[in-house]
Backbone as CSV, one residue per row, in Angstrom:
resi,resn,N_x,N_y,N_z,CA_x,CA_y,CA_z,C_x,C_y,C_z
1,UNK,24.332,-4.710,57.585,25.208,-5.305,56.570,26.261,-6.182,57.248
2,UNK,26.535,-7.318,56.657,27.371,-8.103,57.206,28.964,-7.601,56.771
3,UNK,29.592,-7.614,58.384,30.743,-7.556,58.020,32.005,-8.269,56.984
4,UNK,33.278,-8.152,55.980,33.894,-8.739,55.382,33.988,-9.962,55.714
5,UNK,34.388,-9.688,56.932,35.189,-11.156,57.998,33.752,-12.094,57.651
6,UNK,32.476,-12.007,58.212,31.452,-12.618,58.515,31.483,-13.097,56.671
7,UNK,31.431,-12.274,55.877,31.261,-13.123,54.786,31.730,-14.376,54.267
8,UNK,33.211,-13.579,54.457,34.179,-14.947,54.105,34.157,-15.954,54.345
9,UNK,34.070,-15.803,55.857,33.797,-16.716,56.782,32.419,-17.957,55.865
10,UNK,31.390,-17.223,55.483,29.992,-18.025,55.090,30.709,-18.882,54.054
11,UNK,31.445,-18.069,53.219,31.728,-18.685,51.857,32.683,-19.608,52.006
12,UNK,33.733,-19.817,52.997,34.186,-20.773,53.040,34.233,-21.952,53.993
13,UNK,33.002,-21.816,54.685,32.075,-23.047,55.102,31.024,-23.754,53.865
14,UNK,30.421,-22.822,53.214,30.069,-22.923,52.224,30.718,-24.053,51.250
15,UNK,31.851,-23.428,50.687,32.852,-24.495,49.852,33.144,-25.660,50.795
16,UNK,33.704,-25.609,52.074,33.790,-27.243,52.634,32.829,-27.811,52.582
17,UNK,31.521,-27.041,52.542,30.109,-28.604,52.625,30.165,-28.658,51.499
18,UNK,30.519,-27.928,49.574,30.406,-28.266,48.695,31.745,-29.374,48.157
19,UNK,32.831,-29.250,48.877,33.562,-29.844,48.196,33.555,-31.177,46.872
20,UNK,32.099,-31.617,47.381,32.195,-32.735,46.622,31.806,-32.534,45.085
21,UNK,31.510,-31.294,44.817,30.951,-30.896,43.122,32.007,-29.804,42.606
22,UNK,32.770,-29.555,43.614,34.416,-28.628,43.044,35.422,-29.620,42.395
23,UNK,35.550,-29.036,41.479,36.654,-29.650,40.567,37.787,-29.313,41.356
24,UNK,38.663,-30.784,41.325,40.015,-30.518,42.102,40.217,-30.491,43.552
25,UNK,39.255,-31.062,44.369,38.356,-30.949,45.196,39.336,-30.818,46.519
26,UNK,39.901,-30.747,47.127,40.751,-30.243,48.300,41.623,-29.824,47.862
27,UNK,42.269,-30.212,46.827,43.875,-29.392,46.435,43.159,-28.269,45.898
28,UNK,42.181,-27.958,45.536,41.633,-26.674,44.980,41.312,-25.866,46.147
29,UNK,40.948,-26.373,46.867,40.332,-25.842,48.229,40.910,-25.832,49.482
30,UNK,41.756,-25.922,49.693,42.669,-25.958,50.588,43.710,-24.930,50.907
31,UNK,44.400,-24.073,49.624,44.948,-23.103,49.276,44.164,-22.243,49.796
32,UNK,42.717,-22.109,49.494,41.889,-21.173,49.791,41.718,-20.797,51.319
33,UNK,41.104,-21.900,51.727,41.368,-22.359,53.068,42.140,-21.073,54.064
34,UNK,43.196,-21.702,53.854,44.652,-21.645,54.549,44.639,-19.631,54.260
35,UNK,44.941,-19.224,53.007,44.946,-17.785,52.830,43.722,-16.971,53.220
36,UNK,42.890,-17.367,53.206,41.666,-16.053,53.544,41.151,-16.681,55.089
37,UNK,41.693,-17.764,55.773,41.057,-17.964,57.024,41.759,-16.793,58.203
38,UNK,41.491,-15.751,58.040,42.412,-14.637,58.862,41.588,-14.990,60.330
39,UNK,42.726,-14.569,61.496,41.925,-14.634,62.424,40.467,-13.919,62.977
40,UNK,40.199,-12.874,62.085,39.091,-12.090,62.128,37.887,-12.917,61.362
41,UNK,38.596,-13.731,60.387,38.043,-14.687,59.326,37.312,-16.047,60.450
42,UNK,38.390,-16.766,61.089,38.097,-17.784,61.978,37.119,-17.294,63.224
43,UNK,37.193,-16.134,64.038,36.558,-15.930,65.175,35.025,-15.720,64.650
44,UNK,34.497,-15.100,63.232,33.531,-15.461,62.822,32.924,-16.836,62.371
45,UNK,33.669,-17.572,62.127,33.347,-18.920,61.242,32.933,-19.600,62.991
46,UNK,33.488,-19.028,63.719,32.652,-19.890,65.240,31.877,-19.465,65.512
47,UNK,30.815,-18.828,64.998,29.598,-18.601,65.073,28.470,-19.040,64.313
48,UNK,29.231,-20.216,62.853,28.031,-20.916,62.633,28.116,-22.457,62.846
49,UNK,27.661,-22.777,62.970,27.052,-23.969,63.280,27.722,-24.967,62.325
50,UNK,28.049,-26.294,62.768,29.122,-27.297,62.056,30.558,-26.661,61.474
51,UNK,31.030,-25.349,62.077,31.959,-24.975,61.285,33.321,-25.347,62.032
52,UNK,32.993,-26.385,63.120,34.343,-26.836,64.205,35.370,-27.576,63.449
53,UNK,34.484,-28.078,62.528,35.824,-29.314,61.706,36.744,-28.971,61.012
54,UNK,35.763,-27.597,60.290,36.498,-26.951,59.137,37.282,-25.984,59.876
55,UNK,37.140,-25.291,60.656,38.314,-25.130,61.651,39.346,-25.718,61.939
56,UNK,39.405,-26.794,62.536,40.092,-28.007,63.193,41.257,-28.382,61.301
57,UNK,40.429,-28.515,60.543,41.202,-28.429,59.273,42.164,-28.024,58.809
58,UNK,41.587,-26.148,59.009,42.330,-25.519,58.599,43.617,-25.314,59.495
59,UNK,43.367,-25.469,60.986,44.688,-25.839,61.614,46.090,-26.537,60.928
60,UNK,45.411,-28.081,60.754,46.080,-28.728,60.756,46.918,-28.761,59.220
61,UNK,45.898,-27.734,58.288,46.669,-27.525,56.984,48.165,-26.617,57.010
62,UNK,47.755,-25.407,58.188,48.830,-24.637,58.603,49.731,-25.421,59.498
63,UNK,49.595,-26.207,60.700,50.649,-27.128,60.777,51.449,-28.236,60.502
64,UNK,50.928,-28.718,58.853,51.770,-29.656,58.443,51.121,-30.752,58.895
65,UNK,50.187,-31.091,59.501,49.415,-32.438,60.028,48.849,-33.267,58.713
66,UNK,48.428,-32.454,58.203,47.199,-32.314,56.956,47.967,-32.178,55.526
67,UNK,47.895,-33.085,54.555,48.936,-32.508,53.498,47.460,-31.407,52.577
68,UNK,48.447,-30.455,51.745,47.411,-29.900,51.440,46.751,-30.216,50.184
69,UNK,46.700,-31.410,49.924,45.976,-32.180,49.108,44.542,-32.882,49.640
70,UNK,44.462,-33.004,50.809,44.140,-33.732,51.855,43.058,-33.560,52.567
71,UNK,42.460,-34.270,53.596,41.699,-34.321,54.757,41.653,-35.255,55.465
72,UNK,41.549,-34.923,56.986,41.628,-36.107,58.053,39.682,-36.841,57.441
73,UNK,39.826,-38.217,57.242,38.704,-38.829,57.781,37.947,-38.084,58.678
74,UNK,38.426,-38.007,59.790,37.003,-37.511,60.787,36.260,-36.084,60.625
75,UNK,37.178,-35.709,59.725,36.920,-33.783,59.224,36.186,-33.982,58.327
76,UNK,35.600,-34.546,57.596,34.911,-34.723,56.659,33.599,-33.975,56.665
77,UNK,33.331,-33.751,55.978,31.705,-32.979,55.774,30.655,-33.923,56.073
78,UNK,29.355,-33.758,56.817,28.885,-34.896,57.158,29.439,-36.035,57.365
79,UNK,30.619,-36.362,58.187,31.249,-37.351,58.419,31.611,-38.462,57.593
80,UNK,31.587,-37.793,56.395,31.638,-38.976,55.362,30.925,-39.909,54.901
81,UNK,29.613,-39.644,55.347,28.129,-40.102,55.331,27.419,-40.232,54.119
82,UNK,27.683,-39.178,53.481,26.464,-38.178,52.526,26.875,-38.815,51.548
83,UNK,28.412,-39.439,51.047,29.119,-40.024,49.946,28.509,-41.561,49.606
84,UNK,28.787,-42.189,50.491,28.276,-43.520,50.962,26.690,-43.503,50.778
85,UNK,25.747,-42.794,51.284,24.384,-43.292,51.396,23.993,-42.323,49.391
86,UNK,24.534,-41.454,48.826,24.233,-41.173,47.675,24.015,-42.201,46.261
87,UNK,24.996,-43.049,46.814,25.091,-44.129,45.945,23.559,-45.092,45.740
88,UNK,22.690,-45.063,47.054,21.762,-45.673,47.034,20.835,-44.873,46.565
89,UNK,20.750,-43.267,46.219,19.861,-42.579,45.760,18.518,-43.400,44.614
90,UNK,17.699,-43.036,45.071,16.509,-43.444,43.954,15.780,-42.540,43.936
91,UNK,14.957,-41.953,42.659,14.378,-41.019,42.391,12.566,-41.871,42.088
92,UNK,11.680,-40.877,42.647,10.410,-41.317,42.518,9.747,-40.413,41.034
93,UNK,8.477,-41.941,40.067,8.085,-41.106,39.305,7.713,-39.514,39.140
94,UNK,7.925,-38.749,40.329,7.445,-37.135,40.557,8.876,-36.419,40.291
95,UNK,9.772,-37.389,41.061,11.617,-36.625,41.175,11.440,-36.477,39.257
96,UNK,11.386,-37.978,38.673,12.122,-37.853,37.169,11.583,-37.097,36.653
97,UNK,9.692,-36.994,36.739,9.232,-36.019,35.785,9.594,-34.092,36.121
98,UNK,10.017,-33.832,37.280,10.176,-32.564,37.717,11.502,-32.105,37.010
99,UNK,12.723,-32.995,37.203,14.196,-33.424,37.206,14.336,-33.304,35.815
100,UNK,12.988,-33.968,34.722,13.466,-34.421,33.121,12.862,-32.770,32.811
101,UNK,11.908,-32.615,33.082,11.147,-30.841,33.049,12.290,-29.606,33.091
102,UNK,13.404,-29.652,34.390,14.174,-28.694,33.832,14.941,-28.927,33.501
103,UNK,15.367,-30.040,33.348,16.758,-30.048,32.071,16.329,-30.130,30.759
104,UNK,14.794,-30.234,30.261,15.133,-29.614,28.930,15.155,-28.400,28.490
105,UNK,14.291,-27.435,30.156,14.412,-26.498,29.942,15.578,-25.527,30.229
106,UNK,16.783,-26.319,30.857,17.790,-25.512,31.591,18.933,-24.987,30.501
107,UNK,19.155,-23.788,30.855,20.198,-22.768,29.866,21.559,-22.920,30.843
108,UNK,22.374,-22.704,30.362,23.689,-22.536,30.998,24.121,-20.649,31.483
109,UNK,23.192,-20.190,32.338,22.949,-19.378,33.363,22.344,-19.446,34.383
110,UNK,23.074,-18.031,35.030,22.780,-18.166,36.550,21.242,-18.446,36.464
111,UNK,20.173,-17.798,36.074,18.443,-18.111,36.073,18.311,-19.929,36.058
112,UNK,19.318,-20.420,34.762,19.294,-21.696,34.628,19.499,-23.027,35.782
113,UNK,20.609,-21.900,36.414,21.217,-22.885,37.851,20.186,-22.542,38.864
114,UNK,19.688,-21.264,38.890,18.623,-21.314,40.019,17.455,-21.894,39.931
115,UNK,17.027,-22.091,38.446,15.845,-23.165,38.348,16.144,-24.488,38.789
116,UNK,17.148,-25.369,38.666,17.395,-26.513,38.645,17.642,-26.365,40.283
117,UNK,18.209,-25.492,40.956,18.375,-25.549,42.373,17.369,-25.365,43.188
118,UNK,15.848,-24.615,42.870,14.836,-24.470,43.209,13.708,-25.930,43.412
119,UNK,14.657,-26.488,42.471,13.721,-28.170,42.218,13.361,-28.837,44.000
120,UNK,12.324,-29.413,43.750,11.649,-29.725,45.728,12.837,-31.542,45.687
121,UNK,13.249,-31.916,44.343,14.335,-32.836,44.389,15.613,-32.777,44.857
122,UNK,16.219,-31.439,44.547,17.489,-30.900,45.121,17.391,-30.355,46.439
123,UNK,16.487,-29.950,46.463,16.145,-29.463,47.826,16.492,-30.272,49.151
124,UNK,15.401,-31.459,48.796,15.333,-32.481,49.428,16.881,-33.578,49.735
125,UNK,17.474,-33.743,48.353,19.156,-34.142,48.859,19.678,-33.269,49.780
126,UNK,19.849,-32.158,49.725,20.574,-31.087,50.240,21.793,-30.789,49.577
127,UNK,23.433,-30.610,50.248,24.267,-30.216,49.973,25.220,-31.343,48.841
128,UNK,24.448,-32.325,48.825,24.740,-33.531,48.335,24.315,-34.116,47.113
129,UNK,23.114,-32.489,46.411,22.580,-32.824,45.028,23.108,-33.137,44.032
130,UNK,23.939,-32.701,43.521,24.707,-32.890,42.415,24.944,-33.990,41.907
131,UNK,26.039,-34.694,42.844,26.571,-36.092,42.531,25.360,-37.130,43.003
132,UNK,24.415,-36.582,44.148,23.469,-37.588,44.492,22.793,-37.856,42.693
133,UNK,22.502,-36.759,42.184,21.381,-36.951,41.116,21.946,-37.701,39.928
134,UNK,23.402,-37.056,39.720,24.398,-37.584,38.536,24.207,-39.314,39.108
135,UNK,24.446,-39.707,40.124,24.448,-40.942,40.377,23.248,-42.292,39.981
136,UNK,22.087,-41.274,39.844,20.972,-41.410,39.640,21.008,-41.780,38.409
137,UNK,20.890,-40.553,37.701,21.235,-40.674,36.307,21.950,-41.354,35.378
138,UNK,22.805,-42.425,35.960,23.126,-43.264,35.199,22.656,-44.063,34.570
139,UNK,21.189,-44.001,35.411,19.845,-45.383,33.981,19.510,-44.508,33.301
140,UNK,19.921,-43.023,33.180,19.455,-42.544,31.769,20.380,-41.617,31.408
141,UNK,20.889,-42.813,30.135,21.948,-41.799,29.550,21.475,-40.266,28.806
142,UNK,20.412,-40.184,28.321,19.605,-39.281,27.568,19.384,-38.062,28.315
143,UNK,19.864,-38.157,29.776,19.927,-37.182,30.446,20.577,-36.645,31.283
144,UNK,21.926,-37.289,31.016,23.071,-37.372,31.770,23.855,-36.409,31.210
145,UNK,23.877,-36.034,29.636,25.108,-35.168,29.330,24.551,-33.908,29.587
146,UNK,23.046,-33.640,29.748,22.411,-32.505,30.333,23.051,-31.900,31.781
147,UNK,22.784,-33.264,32.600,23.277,-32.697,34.266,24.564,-32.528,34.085
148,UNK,25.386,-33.209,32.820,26.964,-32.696,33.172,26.957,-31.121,33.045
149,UNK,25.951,-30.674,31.772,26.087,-29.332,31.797,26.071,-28.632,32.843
150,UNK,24.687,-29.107,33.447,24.409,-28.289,34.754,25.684,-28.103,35.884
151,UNK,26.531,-28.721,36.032,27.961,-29.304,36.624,28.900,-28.581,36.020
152,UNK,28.917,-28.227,34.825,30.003,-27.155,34.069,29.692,-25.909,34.240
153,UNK,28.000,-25.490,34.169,27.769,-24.257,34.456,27.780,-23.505,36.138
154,UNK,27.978,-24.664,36.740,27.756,-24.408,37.989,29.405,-23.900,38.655
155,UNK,30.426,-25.031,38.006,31.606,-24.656,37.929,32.547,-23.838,37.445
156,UNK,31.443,-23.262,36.307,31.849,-21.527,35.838,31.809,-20.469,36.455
157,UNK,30.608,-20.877,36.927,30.057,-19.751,37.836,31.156,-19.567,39.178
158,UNK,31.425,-20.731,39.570,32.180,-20.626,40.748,33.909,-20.101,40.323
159,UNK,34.484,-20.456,39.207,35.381,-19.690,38.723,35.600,-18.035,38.478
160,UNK,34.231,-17.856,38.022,33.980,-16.062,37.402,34.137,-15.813,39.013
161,UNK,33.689,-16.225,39.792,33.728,-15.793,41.456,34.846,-15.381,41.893
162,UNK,35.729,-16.333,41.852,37.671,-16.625,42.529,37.565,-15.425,41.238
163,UNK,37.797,-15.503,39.949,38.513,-14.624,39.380,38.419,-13.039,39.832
164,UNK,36.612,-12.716,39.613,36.486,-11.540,40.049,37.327,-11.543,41.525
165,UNK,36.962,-11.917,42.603,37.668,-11.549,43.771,39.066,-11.372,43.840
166,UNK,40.059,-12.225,42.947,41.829,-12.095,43.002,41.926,-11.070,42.041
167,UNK,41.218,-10.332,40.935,41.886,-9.363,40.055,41.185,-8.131,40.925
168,UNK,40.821,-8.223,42.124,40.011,-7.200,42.669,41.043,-6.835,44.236
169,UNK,42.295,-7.653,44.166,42.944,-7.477,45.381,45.039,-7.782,44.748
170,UNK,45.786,-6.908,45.500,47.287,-7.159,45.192,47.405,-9.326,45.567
171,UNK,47.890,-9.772,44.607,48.080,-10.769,44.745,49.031,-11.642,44.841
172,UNK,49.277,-12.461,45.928,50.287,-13.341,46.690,50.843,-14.028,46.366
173,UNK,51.935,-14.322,46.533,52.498,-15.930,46.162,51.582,-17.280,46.139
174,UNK,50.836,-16.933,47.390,50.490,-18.288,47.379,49.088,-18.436,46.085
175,UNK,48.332,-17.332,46.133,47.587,-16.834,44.848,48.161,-16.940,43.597
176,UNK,49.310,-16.491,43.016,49.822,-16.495,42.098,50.029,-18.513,41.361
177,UNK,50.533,-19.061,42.604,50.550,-19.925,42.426,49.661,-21.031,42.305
178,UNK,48.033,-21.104,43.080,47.257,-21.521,42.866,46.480,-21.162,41.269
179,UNK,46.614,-19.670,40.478,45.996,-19.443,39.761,47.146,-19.785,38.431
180,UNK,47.667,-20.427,38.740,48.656,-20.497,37.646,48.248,-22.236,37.419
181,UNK,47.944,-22.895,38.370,47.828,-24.179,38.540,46.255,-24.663,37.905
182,UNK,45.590,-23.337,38.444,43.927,-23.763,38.088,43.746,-22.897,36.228
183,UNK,44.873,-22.702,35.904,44.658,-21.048,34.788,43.944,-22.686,33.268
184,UNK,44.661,-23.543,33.391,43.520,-24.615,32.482,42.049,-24.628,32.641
185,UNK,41.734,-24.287,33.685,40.042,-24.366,33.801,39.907,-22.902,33.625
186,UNK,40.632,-22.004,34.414,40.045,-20.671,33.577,40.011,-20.544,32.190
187,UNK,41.053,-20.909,31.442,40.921,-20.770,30.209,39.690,-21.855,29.133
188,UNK,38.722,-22.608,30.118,37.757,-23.524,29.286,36.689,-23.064,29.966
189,UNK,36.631,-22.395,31.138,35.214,-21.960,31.284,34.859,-20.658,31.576
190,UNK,36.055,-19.987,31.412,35.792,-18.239,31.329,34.700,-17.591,29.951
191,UNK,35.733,-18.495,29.268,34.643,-17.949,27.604,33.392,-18.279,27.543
192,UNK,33.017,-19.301,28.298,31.725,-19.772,28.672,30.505,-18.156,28.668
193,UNK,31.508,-17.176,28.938,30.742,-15.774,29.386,31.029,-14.891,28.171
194,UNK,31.264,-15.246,27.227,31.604,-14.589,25.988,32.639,-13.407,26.242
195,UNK,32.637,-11.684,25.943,33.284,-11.188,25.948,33.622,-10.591,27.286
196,UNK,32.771,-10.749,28.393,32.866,-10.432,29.622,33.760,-11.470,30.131
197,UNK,33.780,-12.756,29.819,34.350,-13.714,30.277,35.766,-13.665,29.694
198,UNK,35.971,-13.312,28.579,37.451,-13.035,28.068,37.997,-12.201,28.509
199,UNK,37.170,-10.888,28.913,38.397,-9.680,29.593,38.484,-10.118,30.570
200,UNK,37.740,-11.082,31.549,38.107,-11.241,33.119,39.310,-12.392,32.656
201,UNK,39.143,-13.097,32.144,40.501,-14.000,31.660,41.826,-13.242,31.373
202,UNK,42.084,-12.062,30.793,42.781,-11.330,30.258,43.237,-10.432,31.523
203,UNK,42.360,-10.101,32.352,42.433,-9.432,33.699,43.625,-10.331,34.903
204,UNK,42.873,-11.657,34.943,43.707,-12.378,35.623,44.965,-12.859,34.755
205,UNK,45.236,-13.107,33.541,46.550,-13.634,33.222,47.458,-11.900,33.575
206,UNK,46.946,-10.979,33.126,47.633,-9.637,33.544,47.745,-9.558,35.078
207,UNK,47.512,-9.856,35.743,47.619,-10.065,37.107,48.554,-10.731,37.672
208,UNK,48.765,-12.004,37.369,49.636,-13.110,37.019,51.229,-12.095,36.327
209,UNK,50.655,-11.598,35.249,52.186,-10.687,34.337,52.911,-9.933,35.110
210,UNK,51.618,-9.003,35.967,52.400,-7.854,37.065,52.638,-8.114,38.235
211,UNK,52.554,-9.740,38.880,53.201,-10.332,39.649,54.501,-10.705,39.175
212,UNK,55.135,-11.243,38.490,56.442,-11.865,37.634,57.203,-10.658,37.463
213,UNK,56.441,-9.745,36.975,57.656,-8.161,36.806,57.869,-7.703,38.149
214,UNK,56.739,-7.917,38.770,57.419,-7.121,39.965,58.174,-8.010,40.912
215,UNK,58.511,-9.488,40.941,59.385,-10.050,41.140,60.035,-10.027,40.787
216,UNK,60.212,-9.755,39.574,61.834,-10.047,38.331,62.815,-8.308,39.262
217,UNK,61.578,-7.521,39.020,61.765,-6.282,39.471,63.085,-5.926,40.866
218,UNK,62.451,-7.041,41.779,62.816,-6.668,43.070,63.983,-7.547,42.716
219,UNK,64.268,-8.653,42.525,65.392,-9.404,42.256,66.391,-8.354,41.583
220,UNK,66.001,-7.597,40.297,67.032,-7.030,40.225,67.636,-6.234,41.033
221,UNK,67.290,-5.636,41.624,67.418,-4.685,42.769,68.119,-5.071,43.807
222,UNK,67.967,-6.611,44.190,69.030,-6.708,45.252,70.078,-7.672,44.670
């Protein structure tokens, strides 16, 4: 079983090669960054492969180099490559008919996101599917408000994630404050999960409540 550290570590190499399909896309991610990169966190993340930059990053977010809105140019995920050559994306008669196949069949669940991620089209972009395909998709509008779905459900999913994990730990200033900032997107894509998705909404604004009392708390006190 993989250790905590080793996980974290995956998941937030993970999010730097995704940045480009996260809503809010470094100021969202950057917070994150910075709080869970513990040094037990970092001495694992040097054990995979391309994870020097995002290192080198997260430095420079903790020393003020880096605003935390931000990224150096040269830190970039694929060097800033993957952005630039997406634009030229073209899809072959096999991509559209595979591509048009599951989006009529795609549901807004996890089964739904793993079909569409299973595609030998996404595959083939790599970490760069999303916006590569949306880009695509602009000669067909008829199938464009589909992939936005796929893009909302994908971004739910990644919300129910952060939520479960912060109502699952005592939470920080610097937490408090990121989830207070992102609590507009919790509140439009939590319900997305019907009543499971409302108590985890209800979980984190209570989380949020018994942070504020127990500040108000200690203030009174001194």
């Amino acid at each position: 079983m993989k250790s905590k550290s080793s996980v974290i570590a995956q998941k937030l190499v993970n999010l730097y090669r995704q940045e480009h399909v996260i809503q809010g896309g470094w100021a969202a991610l950057n917070p994150i960054f910075v709080a869970e990169a513990t040094p037990d966190v970092i001495r694992e993340m040097r054990n995979i492969p391309t994870s020097k930059f995002l290192i080198k990053h997260i430095e420079n977010l903790r020393n003020g180099t880096t605003p935390m809105d931000s990224i150096e140019t040269d830190l970039l995920p694929y060097s800033g490559l993957m952005s630039d050559e997406m634009q030229g994306v073209s899809l072959s008669d096999e991509d559209w008919s595979e591509l048009e196949s599951a989006l009529n069949a795609f549901t807004p669940t996890q089964e739904g996101l793993n079909l569409i991620e299973s595609l030998s089209v996404v595959n083939r972009l790599g970490d760069e599917w999303y916006n590569a395909i949306k880009s695509a998709l602009s000669i067909k509008p008829e199938l464009f408000a589909k992939w936005e779905l796929v893009g909302q459900t994908q971004r739910a999913y990644y919300l129910w994630n952060i939520a479960s994990d912060i109502i699952q730990r005592p939470i920080t200033e610097r937490i408090r404050a990121q989830v207070q900032a992102d609590m507009p997107e919790y509140e439009t894509y939590l319900p997305m999960f019907g009543d499971a998705g409302a108590d985890l909404l209800n979980k984190l604004r209570n989380s949020l409540s018994s942070f504020n009392h127990d500040d108000e708390s200690s203030s009174s006190v001194l």
